[in-house]
C-alpha positions in Angstrom: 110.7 94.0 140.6 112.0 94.9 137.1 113.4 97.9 136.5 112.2 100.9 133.3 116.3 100.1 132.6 116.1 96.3 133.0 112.9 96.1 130.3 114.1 98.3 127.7 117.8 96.4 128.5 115.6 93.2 127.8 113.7 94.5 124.9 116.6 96.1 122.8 117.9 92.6 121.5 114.6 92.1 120.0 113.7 95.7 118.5 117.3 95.6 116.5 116.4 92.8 114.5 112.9 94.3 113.5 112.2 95.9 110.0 109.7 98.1 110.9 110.8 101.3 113.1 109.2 100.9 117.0 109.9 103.5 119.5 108.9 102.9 123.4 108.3 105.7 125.4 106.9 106.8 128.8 103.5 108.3 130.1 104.7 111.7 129.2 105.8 111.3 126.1 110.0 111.1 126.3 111.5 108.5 123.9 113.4 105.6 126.1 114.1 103.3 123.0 113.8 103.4 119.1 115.2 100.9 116.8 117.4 101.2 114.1 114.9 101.2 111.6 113.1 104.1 113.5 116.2 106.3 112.6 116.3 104.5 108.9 112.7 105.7 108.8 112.9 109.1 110.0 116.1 109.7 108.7 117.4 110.7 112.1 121.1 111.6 112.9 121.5 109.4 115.7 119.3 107.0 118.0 119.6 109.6 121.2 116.1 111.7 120.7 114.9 113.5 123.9 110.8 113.5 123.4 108.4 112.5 120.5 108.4 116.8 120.2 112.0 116.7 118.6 111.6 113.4 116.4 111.8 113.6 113.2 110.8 117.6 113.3 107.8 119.0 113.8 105.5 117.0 111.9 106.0 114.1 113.5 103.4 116.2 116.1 100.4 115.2 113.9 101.0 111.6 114.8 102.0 112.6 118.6 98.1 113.8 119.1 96.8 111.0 117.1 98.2 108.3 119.4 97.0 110.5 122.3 100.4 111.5 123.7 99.9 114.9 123.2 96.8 117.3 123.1 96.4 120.0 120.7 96.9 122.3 124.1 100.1 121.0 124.5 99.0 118.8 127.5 100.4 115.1 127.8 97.7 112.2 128.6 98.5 108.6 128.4 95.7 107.1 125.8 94.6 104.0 127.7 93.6 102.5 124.0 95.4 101.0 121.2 95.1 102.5 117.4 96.3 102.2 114.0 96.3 105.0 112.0 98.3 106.0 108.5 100.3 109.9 108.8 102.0 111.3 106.0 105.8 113.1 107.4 108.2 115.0 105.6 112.0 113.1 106.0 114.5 115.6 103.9 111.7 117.0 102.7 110.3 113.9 101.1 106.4 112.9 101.7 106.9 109.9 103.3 103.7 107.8 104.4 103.5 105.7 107.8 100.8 103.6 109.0 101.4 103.6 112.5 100.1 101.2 115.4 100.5 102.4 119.2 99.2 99.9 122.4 100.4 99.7 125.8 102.7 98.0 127.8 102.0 96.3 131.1 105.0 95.0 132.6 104.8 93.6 136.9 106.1 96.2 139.1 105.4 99.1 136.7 103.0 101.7 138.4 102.4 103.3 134.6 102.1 101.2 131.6 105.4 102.4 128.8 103.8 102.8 125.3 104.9 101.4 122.1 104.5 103.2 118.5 104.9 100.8 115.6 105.4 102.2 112.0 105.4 100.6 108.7 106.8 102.6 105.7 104.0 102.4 103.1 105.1 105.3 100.8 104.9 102.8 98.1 101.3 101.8 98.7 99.9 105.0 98.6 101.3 105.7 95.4 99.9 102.5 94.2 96.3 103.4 95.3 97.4 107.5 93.8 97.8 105.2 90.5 94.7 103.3 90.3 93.0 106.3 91.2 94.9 108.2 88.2 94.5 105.3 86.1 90.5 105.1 86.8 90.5 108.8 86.3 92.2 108.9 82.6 90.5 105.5 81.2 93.3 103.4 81.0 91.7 100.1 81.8 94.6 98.1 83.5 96.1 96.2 86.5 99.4 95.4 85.4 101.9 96.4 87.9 104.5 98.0 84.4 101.4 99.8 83.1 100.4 101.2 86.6 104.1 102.6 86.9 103.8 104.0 83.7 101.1 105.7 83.9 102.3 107.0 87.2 105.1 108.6 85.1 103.4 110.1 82.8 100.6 111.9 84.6 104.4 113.3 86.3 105.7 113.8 83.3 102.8 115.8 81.9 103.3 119.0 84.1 106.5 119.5 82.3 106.9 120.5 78.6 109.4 118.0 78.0 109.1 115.7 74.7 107.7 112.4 75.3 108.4 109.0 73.2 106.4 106.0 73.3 108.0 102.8 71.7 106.0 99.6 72.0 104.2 97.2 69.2 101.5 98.2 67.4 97.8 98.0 69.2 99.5 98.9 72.8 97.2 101.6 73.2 99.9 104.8 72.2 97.6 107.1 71.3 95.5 106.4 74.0 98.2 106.8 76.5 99.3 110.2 74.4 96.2 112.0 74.9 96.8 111.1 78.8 99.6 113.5 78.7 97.9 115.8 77.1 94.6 115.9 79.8 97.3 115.7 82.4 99.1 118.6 81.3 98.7 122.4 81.5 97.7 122.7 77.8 94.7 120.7 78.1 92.4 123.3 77.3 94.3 123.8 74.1 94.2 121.7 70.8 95.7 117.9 70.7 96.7 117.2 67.2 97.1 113.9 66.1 99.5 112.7 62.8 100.5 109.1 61.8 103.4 110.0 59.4 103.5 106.4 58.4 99.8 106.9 56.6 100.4 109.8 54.7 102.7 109.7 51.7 106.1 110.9 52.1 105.9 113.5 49.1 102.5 115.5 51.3 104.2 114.9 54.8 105.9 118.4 55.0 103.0 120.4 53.9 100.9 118.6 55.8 103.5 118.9 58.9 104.1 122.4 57.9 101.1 123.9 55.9 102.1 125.6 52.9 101.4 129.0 50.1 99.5 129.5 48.0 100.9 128.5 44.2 103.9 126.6 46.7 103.3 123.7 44.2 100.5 122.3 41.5 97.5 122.2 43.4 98.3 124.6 46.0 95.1 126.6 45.4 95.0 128.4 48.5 97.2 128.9 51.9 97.2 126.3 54.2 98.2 125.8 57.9 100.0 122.8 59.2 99.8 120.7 61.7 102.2 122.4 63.9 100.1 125.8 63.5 96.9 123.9 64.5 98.5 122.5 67.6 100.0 125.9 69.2 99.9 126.4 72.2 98.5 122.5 72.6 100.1 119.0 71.7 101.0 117.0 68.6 101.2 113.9 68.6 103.3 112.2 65.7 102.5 108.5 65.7 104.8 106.0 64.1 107.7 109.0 63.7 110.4 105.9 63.0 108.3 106.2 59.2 109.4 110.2 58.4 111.7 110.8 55.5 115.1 111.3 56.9 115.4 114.7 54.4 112.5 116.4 56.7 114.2 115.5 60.2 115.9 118.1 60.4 112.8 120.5 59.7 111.0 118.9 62.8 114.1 118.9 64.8 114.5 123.0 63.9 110.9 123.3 65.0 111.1 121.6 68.0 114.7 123.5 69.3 113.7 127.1 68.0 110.1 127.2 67.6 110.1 128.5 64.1 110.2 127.2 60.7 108.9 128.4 57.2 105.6 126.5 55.3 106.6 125.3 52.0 106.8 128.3 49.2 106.9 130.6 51.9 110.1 132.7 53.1 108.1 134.3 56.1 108.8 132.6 59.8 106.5 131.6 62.3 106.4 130.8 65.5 104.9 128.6 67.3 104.5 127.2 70.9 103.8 123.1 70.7 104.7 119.9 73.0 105.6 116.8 71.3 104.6 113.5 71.8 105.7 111.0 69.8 105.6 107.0 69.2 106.4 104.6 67.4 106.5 100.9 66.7 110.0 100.3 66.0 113.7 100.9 68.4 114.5 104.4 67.1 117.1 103.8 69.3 118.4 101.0 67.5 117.8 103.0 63.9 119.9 105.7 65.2 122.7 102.9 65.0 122.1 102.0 61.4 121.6 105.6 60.3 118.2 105.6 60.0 117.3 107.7 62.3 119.3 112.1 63.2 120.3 110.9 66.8 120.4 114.5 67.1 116.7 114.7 66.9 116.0 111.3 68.3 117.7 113.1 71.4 115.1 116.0 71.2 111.9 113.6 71.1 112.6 111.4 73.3 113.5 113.6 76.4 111.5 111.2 78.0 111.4 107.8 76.5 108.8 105.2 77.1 108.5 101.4 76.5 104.9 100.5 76.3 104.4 96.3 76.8 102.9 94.3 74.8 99.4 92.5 75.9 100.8 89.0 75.9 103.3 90.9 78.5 100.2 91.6 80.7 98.2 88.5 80.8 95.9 89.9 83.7 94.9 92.7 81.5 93.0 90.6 78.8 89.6 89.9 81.1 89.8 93.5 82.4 90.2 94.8 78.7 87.3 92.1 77.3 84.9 93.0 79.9 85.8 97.5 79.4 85.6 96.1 75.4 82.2 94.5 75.9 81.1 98.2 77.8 81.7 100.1 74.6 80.3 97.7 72.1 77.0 97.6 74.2 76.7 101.4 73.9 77.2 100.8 70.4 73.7 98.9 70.7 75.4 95.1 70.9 73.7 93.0 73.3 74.6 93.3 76.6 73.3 89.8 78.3 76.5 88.2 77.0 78.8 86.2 79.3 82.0 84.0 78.1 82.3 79.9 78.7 85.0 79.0 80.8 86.4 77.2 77.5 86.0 80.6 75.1 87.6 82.8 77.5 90.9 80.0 78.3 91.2 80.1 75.0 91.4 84.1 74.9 94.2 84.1 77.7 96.2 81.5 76.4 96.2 83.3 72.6 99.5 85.5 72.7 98.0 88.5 71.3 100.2 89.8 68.1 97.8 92.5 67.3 97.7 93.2 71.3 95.0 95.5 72.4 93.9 96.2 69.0 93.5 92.7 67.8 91.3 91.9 71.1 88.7 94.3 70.5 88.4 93.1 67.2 87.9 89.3 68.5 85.7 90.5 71.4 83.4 92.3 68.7 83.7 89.1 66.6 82.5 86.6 69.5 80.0 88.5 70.5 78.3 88.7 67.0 79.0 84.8 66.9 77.7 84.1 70.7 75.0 81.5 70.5 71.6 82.1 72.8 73.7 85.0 74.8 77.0 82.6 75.6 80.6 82.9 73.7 81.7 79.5 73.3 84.5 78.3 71.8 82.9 78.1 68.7 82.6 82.2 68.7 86.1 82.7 68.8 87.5 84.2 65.5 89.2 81.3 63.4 92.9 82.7 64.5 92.4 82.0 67.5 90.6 78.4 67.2 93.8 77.5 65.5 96.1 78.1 67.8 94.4 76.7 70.5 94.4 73.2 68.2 97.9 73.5 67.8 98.8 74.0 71.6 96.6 70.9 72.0 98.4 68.7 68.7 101.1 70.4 67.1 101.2 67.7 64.5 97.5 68.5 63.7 96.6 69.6 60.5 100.2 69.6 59.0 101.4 72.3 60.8 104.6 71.1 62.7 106.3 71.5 59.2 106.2 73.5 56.3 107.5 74.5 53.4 111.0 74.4 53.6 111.1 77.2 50.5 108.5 79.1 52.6 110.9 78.8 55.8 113.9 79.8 53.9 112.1 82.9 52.7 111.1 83.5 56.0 114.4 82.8 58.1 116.3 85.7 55.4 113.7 88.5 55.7 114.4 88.4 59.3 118.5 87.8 58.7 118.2 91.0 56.0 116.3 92.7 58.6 118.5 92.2 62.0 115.5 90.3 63.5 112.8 93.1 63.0 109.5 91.5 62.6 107.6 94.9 61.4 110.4 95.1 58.5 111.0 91.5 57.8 106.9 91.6 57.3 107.6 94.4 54.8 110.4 93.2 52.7 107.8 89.6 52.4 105.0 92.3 51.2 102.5 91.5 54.2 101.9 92.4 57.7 103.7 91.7 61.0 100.2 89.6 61.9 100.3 87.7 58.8 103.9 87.0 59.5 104.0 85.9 63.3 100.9 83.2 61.9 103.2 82.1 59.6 105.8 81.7 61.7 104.1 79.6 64.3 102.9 77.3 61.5 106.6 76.9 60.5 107.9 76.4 64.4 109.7 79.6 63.6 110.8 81.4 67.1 
């Protein structure tokens, strides 16, 4: 007859070896075995626990009744069942999440069956599922894993004050993801004020940052608040930051440190209470290096920096974001009976998306206006688009393997003048990063 000794003996060479934790104990609930990833788990000082009553403290109780080892009395019964159920435990005073699976063992001999408690760590799952739910809940339309975990930060982010920067492409969905800080955050109720300082002319940006007097300059007819006064006690966002003069960095930077500054013609200070979120399109980071950019204020927005992917980064997104981009257009009074051949919508996965999220809804709208009898075919796709796909199939189609070689040159030194930066190569060539990338493909221009 085996022996309680002789089968945990035998079963000890096997439980060492597995990742999950697993714990065998008796009828009456006193631990005879646990493995070392039981201890890893539970973060226990050694392998030598008396009873499930001392394991892992006291809230490892809630899981004790569950698997019917204990009663809420404090009576012991042995559970002649096996369940699976998930329990959330404190380990250093950590959440941790375990799903946890208990059955019986029968061994010959053995008047009373031993139990075994299996556990799984899936911390990381939960917080998935917290995320989806979090994304579903601020109208992010996504699946991709760098997104999800993003979004996850910011919704922890949000409960603090701290300044926020977004860097990614243009089209990424920055605003969108700003306001999410925003709703997530205790000044929700308060106002969210939005800026792009790269769409208002450099010579207005400080009054309109900063308000200004009355008689402050020609045209100043009348006091004016600012920006920063309109968003105290809320959020403002400056989008594309990268574009403000360098001369009025350090007014923001003043702002942000004391909470004070002066509007223009005025020597009175005020005061103001605002969280900043910022993004932009280009490395500050890397404009800090060329003296572009105060690092000491690049410092003070991006307490929390950001990188935002592109779409062609998120392939799985683009059919999620088409069908969310279809919603809106239908309550917008497009037709809603429209469905995609299996052609038109290859065609809009394979396309890598310059203008990202942006550019999509605009091709979305496009087919949907060109869909013939209800279906988007590949005819419907906007002309860009078309053309790629051609030269994926023939690259020697239509000429556009080669080039001009004058056009080329012009090309290669924008992007040697500007280090490699598309958005400021596109600039110094007098068109935009779209027009650019297009061009570049024609060429066979990485």
């Amino acid at each position: 007859m085996l022996t309680e000794q002789t089968i945990l003996n035998l079963l000890k060479p096997l439980l060492e070896h597995i990742d999950e934790g697993v714990i065998i104990c008796n009828a009456d609930g006193a631990v005879l075995s646990l493995n070392p990833a039981t201890a890893e788990l539970l973060a226990l000082d050694d392998t030598r626990r008396p009873s499930l009553a001392n394991l892992g403290g006291h809230n490892f109780r809630a899981a004790m009744i569950r698997a019917g080892l204990e009663l809420e009395n404090g009576e012991r019964h042995h559970c002649e069942m096996s369940m699976e159920f998930d329990e959330e435990v404190r380990v250093n005073g950590q959440p941790r999440w375990l799903r946890v699976n208990t059955c019986l063992l029968d061994f010959p001999g053995q008047p009373r069956a031993l139990r075994m408690i299996v556990m799984r760590d899936i911390t990381a799952e939960k917080r998935l599922f917290a995320v989806m739910a979090d994304k579903d809940a601020c109208g992010v339309a996504t699946e991709d894993p760098e997104m999800l975990r993003l979004i996850h930060r910011l919704s922890t982010v949000a409960a603090s004050d701290a300044s926020v920067l977004l860097q990614g492409e243009s089209g990424t969905g920055k605003t969108e993801l700003a306001r999410v800080v925003h709703r997530r955050s205790a000044r929700r109720h308060m106002p969210f004020i939005e800026i792009n300082c790269g769409a208002i002319p450099a010579t207005l940006i400080e009054t309109e940052l900063f308000g200004h007097v009355k008689g402050a300059f020609t045209g100043a007819i009348k006091d004016r608040e600012g920006r920063f006064k309109a968003a105290d006690g809320g959020t403002l966002f400056l989008d594309e930051i990268g574009e403000l003069p360098r001369e009025l960095q350090p007014r923001l930077l003043r702002v942000l440190q004391d909470g004070e500054y002066e509007p223009v013609g005025s020597d009175k200070t005020i005061k103001v209470d605002v969280r900043l979120v910022s993004a932009s399109n280009r490395d500050l980071r890397e404009h800090v290096d060329r003296s572009l950019f105060r690092a000491d204020l690049y410092y003070r927005i991006a307490v929390v920096p950001l990188h935002v992917p592109p779409l062609r980064d998120r392939p799985g997104d683009i059919a999620l974001l088409s069908k969310v981009i279809h919603q809106r257009l239908v309550m917008r009074n497009y037709p809603s009976e429209v469905a995609f051949s299996d052609d038109a919508m290859r065609a809009i996965m394979n396309y890598p998306w310059p203008g990202n999220v942006r550019e999509l809804a605009n091709a979305i709208e496009h087919c949907i206006i060109c869909a013939e009898d209800g279906v988007v075919t590949r005819e419907s796709l906007p002309e860009t688009i078309r053309e790629y796909c051609d030269r994926r199939r023939d690259p020697a189609a239509n000429g556009l393997n080669g080039g001009s070689d004058e056009a080329r040159r012009e090309i290669e030194e924008a992007l040697r003048r500007a280090d490699g930066n598309k958005t400021l190569a596109a600039q110094r060539l007098g068109i935009d990063r779209t027009t650019l990338w297009r061009r570049m493909q024609r060429l066979g221009l990485d």
